[in-house]
MIDO-41377 format. One record per residue: residue number from 0; chain; x, y, z of N, C-alpha, C, CB in turn. Coordinates in steps of 0.001 Angstrom, whole numbers. Glycine has a CB too. Example, Ala and Ser with C-alpha at 12.3 -4.5 7.8 and 13.67 -1.06 7.14 Angstrom:
% MIDO-41377
{node 0; 'A'; {13190; -5690; 7800}; {12300; -4500; 7800}; {13200; -3300; 7800}; {11308; -4473; 9046}}
{node 1; 'A'; {12850; -2250; 7080}; {13670; -1060; 7140}; {12900; 30; 7870}; {14084; -598; 5725}}
***
This chain:
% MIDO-41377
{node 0; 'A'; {34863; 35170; -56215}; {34583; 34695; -54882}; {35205; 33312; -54702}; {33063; 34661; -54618}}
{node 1; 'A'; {35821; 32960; -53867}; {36644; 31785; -53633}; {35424; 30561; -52972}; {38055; 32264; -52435}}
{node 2; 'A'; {36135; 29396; -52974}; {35117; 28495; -52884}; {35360; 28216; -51160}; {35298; 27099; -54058}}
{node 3; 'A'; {34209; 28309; -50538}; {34352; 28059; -48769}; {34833; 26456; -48557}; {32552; 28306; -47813}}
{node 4; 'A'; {35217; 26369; -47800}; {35827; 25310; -47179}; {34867; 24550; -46431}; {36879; 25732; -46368}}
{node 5; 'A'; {34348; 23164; -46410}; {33176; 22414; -46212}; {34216; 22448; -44580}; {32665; 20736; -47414}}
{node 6; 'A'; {32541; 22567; -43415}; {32720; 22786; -42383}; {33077; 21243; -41523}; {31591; 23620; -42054}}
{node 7; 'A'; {33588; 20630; -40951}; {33687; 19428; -40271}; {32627; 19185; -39543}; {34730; 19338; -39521}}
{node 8; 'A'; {32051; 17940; -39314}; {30739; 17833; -38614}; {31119; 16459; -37997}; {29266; 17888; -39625}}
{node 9; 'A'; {32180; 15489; -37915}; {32482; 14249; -37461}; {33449; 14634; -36437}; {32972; 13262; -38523}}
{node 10; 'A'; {32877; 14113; -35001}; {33880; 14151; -34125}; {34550; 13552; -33659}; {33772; 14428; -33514}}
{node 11; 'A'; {35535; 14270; -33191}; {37237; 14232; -33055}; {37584; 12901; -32065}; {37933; 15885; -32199}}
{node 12; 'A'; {37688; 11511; -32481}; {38032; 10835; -31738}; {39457; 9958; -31384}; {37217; 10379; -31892}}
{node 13; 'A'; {40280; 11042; -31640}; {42168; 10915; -31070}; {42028; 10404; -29883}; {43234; 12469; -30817}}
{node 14; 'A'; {43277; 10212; -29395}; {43903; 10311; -28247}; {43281; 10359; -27097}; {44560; 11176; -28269}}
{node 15; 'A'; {43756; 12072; -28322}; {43318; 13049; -26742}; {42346; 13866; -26537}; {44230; 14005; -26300}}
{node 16; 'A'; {41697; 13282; -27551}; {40148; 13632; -27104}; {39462; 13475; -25641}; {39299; 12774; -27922}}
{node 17; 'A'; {38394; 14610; -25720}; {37533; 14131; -24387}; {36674; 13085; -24375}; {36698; 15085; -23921}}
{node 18; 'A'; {36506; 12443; -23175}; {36629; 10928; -22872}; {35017; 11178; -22703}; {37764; 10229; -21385}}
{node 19; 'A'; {34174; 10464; -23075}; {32707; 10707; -22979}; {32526; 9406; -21501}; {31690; 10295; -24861}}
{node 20; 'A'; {31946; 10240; -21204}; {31145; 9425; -20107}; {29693; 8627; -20377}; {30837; 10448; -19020}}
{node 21; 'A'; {29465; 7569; -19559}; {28222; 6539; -20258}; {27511; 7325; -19324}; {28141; 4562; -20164}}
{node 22; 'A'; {26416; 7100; -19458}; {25304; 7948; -18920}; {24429; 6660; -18075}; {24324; 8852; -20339}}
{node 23; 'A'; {24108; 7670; -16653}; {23410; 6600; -15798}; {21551; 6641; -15538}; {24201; 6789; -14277}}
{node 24; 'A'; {21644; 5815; -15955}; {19910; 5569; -15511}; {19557; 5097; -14437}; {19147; 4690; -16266}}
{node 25; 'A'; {18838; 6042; -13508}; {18513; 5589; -12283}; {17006; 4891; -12175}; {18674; 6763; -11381}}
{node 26; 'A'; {16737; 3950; -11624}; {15644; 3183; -11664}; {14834; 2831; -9916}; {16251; 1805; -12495}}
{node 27; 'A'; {13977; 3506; -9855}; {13584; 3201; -8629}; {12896; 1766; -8843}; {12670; 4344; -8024}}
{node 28; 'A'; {12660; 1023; -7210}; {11909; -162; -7367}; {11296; -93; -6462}; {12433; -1325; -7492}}
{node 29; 'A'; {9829; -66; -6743}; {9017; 136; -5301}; {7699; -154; -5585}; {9058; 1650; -4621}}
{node 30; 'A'; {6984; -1063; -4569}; {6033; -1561; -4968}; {4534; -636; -4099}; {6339; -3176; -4717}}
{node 31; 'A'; {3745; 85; -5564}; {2942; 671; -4687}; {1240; 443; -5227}; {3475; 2249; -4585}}
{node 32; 'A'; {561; 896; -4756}; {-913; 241; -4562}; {-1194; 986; -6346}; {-2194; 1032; -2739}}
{node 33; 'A'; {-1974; 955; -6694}; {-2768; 1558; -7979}; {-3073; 3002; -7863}; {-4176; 837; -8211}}
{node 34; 'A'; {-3655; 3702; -6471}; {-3633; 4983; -6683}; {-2438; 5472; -6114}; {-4752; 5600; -6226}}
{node 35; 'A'; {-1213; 4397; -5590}; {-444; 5561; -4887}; {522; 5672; -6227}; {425; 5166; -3159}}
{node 36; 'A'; {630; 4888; -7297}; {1167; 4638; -8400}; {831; 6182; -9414}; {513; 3127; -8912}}
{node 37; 'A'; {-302; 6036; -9459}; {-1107; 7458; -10453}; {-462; 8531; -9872}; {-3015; 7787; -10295}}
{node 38; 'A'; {-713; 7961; -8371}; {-321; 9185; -7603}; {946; 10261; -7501}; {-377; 8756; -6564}}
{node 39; 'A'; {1940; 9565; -8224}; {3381; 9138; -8314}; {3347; 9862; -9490}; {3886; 7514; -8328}}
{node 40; 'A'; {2838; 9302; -10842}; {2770; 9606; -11864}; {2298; 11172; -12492}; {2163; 8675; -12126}}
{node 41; 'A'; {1094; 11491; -11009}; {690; 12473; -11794}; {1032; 13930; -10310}; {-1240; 12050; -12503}}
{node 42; 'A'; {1715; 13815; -9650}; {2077; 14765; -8562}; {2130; 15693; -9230}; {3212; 14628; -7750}}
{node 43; 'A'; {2934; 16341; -9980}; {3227; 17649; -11036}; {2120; 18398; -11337}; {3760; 17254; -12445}}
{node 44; 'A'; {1307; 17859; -11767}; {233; 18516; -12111}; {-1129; 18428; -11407}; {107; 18223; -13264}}
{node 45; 'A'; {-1303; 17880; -10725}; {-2207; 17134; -9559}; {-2528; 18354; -8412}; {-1218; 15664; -8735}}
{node 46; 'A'; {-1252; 18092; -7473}; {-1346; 18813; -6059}; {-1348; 20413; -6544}; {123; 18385; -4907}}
{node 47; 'A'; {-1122; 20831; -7831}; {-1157; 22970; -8112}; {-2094; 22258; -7907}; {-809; 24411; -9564}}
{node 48; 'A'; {-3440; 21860; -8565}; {-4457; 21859; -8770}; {-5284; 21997; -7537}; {-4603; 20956; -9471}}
{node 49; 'A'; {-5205; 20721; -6912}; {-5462; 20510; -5483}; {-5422; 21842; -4638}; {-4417; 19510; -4934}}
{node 50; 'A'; {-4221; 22597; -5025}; {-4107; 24043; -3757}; {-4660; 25197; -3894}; {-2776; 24639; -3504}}
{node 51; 'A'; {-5042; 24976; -5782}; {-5633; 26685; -6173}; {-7246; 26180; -5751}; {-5402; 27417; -8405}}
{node 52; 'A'; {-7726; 24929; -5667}; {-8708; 24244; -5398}; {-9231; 24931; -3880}; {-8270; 22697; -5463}}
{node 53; 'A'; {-8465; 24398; -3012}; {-8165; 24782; -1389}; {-8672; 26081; -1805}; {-6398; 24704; -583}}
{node 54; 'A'; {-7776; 27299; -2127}; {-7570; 28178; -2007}; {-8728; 28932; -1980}; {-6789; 28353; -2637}}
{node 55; 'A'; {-9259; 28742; -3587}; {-10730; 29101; -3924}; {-11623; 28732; -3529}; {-11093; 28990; -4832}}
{node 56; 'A'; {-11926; 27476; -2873}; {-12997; 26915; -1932}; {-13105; 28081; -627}; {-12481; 25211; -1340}}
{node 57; 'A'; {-11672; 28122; 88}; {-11648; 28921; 1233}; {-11825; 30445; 905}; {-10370; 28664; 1956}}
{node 58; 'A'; {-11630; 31385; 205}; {-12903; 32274; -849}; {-13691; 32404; -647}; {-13384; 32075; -1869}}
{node 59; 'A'; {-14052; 31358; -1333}; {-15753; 31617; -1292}; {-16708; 31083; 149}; {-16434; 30647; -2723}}
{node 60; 'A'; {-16009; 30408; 517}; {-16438; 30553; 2236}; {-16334; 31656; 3118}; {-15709; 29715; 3021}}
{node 61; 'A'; {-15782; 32094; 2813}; {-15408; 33485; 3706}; {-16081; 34747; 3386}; {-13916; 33874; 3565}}
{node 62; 'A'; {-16612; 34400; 1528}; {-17168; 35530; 1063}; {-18917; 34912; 1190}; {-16454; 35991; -620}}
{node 63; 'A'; {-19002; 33867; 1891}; {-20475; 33471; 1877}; {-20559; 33799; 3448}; {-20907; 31720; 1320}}
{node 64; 'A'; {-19578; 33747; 4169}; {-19538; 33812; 5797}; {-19539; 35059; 5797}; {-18332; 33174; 6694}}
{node 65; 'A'; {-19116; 36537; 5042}; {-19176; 37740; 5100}; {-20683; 38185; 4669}; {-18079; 38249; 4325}}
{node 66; 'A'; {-20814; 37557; 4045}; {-22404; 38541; 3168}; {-23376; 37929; 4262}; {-23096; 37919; 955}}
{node 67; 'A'; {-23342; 36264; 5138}; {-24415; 35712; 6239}; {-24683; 36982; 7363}; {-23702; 34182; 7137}}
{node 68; 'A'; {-22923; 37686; 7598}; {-23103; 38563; 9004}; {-23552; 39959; 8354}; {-21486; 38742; 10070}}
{node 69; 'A'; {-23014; 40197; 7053}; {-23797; 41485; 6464}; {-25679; 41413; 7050}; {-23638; 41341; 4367}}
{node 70; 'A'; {-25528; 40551; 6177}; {-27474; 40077; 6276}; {-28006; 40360; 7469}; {-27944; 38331; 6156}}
{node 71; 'A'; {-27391; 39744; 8777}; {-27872; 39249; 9591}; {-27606; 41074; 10664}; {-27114; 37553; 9908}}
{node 72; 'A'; {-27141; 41468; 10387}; {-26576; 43388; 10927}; {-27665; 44117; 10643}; {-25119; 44335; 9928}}
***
């Protein structure tokens, strides 16, 4: 069995290599109160919450407003 040839792992920086680009960091600046800050921070996971919230509240209103007119028939 012949001996493999060690694979290259250092890149190629000739010529004519491809030219890497610096990478940009965008930075907002904005000055906001303490909850509109959290608020900011935690949107992602926050407002699902907030809507399956809605959702299921309005549910069970409707299923407490259905069984009042059952009752009341």
């Amino acid at each position: 069995m012949a001996k493999q040839k060690k694979k290259r792992n250092k890149k190629y920086s000739g010529s004519d290599a491809a030219m890497t680009r610096p990478s940009i960091t965008r930075v907002e600046a904005v000055q906001r109160s303490n909850i509109g800050q959290w608020w900011h921070d935690h949107k992602r996971i926050t407002k699902p919450l907030l809507i399956a919230g809605a959702v299921i509240l309005l549910i069970v209103w409707l299923i407490i407003e259905l069984i009042r007119i059952i009752a009341n028939a």
